[in-house]
C-alpha positions as CSV (number, residue, x, y, z in Angstrom):
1,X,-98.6,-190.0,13.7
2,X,-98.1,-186.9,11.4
3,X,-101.7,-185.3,10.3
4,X,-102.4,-186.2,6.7
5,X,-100.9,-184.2,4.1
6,X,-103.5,-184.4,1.8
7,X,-106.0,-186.8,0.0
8,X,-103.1,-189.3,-1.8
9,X,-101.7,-187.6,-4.9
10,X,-99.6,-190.0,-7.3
11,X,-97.5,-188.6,-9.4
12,X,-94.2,-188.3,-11.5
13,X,-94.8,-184.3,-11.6
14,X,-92.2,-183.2,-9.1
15,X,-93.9,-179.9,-8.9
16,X,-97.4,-181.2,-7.7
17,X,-96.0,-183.5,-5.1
18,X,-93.9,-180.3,-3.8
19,X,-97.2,-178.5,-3.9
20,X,-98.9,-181.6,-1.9
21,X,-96.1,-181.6,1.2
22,X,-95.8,-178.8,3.5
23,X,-92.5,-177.1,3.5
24,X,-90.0,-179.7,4.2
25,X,-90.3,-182.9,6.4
26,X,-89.0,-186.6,6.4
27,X,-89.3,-188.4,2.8
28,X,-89.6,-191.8,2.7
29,X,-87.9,-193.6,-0.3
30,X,-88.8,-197.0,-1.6
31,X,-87.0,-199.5,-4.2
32,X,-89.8,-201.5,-5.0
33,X,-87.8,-205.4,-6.2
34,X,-90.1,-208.6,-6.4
35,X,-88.6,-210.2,-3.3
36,X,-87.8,-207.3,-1.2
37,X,-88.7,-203.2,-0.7
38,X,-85.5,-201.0,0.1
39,X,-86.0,-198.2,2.1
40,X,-84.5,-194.5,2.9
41,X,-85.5,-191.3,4.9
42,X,-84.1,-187.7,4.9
43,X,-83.6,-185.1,7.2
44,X,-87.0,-182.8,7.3
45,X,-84.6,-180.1,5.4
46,X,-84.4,-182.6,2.3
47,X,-80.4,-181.9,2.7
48,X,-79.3,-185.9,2.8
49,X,-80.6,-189.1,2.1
50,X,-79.8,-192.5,4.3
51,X,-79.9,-195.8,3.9
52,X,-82.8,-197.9,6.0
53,X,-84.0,-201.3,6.0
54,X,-84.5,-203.9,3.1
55,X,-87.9,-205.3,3.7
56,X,-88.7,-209.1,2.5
57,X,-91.6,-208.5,0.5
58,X,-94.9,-210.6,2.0
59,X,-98.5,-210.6,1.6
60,X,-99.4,-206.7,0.6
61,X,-101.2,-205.8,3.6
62,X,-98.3,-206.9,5.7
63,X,-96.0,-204.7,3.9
64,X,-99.1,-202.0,4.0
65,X,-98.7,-202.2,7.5
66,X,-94.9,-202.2,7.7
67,X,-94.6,-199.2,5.6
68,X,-97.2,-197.5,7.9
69,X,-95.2,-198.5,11.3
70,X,-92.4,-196.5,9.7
71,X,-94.3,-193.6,8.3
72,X,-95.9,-193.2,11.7
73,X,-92.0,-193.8,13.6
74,X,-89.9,-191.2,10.9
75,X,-93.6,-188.5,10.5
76,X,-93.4,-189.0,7.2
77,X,-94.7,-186.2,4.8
78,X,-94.2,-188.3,1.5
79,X,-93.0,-191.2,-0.3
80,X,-90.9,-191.4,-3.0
81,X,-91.3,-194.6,-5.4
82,X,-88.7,-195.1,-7.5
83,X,-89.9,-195.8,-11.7
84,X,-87.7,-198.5,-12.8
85,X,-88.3,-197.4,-16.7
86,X,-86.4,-198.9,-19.3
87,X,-83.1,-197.9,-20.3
88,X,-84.6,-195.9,-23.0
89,X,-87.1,-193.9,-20.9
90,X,-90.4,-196.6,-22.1
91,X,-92.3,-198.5,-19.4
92,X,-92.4,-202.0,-18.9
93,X,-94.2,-204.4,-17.1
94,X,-92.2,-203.4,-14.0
95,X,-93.4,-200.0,-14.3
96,X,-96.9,-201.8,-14.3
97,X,-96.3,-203.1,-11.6
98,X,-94.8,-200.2,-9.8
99,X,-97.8,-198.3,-10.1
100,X,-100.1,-200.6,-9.1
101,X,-98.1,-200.9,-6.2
102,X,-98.6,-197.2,-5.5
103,X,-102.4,-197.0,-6.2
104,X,-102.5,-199.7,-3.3
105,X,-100.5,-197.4,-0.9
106,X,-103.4,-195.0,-1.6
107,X,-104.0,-195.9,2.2
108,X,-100.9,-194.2,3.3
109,X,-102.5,-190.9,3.1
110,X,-99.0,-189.2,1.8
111,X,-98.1,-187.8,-1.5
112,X,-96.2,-190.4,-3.8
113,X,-94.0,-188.8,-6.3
114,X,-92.9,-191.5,-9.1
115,X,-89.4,-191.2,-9.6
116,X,-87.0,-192.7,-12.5
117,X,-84.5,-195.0,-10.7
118,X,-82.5,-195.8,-13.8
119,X,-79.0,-196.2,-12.8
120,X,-80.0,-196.4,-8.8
121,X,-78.9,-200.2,-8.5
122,X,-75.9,-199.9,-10.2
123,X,-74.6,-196.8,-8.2
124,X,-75.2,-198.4,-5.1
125,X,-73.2,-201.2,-5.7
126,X,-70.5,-198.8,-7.3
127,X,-70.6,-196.8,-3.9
128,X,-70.5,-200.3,-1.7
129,X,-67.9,-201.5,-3.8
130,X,-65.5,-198.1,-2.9
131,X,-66.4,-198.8,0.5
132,X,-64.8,-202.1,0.2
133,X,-68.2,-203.7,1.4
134,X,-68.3,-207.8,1.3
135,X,-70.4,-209.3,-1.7
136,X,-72.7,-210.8,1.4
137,X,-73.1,-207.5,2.6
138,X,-73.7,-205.9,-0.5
139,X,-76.6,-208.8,-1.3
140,X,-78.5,-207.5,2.0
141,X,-78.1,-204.0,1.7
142,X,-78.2,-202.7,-2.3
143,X,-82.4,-201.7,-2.6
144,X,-81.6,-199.7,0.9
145,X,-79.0,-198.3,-1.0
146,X,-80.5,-197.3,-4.2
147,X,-83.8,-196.1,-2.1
148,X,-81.7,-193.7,-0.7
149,X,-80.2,-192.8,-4.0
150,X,-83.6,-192.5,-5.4
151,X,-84.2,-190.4,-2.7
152,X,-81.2,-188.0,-3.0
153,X,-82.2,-187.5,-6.8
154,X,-85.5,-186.3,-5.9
155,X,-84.7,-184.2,-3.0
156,X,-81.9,-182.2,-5.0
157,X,-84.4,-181.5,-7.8
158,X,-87.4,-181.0,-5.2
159,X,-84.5,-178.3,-2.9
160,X,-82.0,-177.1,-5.7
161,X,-84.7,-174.3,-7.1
162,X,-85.3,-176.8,-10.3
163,X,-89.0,-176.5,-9.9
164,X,-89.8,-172.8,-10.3
């Protein structure tokens, strides 16, 4: 398993959670839904993002302990969480909930950066639609997808210079 980065900083601040990672490394990127968590990881270079599993959400410390398997598996530096604010940028009760969910992955021992998925859903399915993917298909796979676009959006700001 990776050494800890740091003491677990939560945080929609891209800057501080590029300040709590060590200079690259695998990300880990989460869509958070009620019945399942979609996944993603990049390259250490933060250059691409890819699609992983969709995880059927269970009992907390059994997704804990999933999350950890794969953290451990990828050496994962940090996690990004994607925000699912409201369309016109104010929190809901799924931003709530999102939070709480990363104050509970305290545990991880990795930086969590926070980041605004607006859009994410909807341009995976745009993307799996081009590919001509089945609807059946596109049920199973969509939060892996938009992890991985929540992912991509975060690297390219965290990589493309945005922070200085």
């Amino acid at each position: 398993m990776a050494e800890p980065v740091t003491a677990t900083l939560i945080t929609d601040d891209a800057r501080a959670f590029a300040g709590a990672l060590p200079d690259g490394g695998v990300l880990l990127g989460l869509d958070l839904g009620t019945k399942t968590i979609g996944t993603a990881f990049c390259d250490p270079g933060w250059r691409f993002a890819s699609a992983g599993r969709t995880l059927a959400r269970g009992k907390f410390t059994a997704d804990l302990a999933i999350l950890r398997d794969l953290i451990a598996e990828r050496r994962v530096a940090g996690v990004v969480l994607g925000l699912p604010l409201n369309m016109d940028g104010s929190a809901g009760p799924r931003v709530q909930a999102t939070r709480a969910f990363a104050r509970n992955c305290a545990g991880l021992d990795r930086p969590i950066l926070l980041w605004d998925e607006r859009w994410s859903t909807q341009s995976a399915e745009r993307a799996m639609i081009s590919q001509d993917m089945s609807r059946a298909k596109r049920a199973t796979r969509i939060d892996s997808h938009a992890a991985a676009i929540i992912l991509q959006a975060a690297m390219d700001r965290l990589s493309g210079g945005w922070l200085d």
